[in-house]
C-alpha positions in Angstrom: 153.1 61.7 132.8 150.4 62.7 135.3 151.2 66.4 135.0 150.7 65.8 131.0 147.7 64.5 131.2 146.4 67.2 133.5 147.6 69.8 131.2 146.0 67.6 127.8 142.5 67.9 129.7 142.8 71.4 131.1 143.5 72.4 127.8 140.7 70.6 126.0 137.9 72.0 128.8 139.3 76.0 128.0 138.8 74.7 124.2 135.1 74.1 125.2 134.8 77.2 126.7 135.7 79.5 123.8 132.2 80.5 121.8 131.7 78.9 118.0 130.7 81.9 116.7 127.5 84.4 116.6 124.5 83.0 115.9 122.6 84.4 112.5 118.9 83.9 111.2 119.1 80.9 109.0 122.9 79.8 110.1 123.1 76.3 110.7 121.5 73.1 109.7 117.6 72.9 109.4 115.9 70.3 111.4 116.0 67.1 110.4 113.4 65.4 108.6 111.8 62.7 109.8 112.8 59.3 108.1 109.6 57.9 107.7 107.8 57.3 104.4 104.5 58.9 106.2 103.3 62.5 104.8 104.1 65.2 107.3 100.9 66.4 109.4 98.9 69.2 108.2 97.7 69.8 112.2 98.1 73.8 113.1 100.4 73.2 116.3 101.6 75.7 119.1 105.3 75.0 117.7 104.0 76.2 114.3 103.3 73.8 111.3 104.5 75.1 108.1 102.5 72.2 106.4 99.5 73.7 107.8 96.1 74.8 105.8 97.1 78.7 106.8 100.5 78.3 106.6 100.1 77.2 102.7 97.2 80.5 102.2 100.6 82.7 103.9 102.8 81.2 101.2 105.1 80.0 104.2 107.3 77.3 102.6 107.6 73.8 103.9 111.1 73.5 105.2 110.6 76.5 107.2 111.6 76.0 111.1 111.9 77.9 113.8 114.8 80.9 114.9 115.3 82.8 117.8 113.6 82.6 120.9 109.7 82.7 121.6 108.0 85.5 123.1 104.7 86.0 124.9 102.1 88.2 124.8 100.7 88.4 128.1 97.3 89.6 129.9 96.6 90.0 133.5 100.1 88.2 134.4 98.8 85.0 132.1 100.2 84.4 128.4 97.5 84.6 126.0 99.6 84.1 123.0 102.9 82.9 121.4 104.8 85.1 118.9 107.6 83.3 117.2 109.6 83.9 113.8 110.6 80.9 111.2 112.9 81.3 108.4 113.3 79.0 105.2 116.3 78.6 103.5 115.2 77.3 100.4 112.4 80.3 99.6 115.1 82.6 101.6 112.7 84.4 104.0 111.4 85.2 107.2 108.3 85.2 108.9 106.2 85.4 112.0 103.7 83.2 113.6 101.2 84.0 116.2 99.8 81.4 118.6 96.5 81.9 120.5 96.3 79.8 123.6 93.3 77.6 124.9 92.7 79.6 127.9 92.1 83.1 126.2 90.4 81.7 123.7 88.0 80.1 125.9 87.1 83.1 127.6 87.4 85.8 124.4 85.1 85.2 121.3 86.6 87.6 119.2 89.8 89.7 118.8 92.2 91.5 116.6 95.4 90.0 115.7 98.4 91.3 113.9 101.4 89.8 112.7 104.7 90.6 111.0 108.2 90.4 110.4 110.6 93.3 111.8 113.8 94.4 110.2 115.6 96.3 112.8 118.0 97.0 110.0 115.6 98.8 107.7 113.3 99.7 110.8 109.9 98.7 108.7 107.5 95.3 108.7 107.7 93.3 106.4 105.0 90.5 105.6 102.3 92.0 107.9 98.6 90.6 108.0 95.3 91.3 110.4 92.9 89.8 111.5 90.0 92.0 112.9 86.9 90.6 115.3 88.6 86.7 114.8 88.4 83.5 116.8 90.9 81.7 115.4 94.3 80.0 117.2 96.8 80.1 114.3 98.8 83.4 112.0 101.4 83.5 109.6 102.6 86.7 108.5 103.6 86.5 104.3 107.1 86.1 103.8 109.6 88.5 104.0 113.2 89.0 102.3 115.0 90.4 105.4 117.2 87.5 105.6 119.8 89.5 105.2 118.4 92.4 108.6 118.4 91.8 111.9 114.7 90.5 112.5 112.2 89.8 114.9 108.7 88.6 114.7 106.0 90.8 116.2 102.9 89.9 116.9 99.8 91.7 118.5 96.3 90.4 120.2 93.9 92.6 121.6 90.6 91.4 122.8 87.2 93.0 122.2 86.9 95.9 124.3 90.3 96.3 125.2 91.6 99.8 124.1 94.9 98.7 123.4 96.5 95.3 122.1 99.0 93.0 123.9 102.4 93.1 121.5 105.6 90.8 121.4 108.6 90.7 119.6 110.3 87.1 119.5 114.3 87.2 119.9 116.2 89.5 117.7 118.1 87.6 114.9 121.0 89.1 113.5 
């Protein structure tokens, strides 16, 4: 009996090693909604707030929620910006959100932002806005039908007087 039960659990633990499967831009369940009866907030928010005033201008639906990893656009060996890309299943797109930090914008007035949605399968942008000489903290790209691509979302910040932006490209989505 002992050597049974070592063999049931030894078993189970290879079970749990085996992978599920590949992970897929919009595959699995969405975040779950809060239960409470109080309107979600309309506060821009590092983490990206598809409820937000310039989330609604992008035409970014509200169930959209996050996929793939962040990425950071750096400057000087500091981040200076978040680049991340959400995906909606019920308006069945992509897009990308770009996240100005406090501690560049304390120090940088203005600068020129960029950000899109990148379809490594069709190897074009899709959704793509700028911002030239801005302050602001908070980008959406439009939406983009790439659900179907491998994606990414790209994002750029260069600061006034800077030849050359800062870039990122969040985790590639397949």
């Amino acid at each position: 009996m002992r050597y049974t039960k070592r063999a049931v659990i030894a078993t189970a633990c290879a079970f749990a090693l085996i992978p599920a499967g590949v992970a897929v831009a919009g595959d699995g369940p969405a975040p779950k909604a809060p239960k409470s009866a109080t309107p979600k907030s309309t506060v821009p928010t590092e983490a990206g707030n598809p409820a937000s005033a310039k989330a609604r201008v992008a035409g970014v639906c509200a169930d959209a929620y996050q996929v793939g990893k962040t990425a950071y656009i750096d400057r000087a060996g500091a981040h200076i910006a978040s680049v991340k890309q959400f995906y909606s299943k019920k308006c069945n797109e992509n897009y990308g959100y770009l996240w100005v930090w406090d501690s560049f914008r304390k120090t940088n007035k203005e600068y020129d932002v960029s950000v899109a949605v990148y379809s490594y399968s069709q190897d074009d942008f899709f959704g793509g806005r700028a911002w030239l000489n801005n302050s602001g903290q908070e980008y959406w790209s439009e939406g983009a039908d790439t659900v179907k691509d491998c994606t990414a979302a790209v994002g750029s910040l260069r600061r006034a007087g800077d030849p050359l932006a800062g870039e990122a490209a969040s985790q590639k989505m397949c």
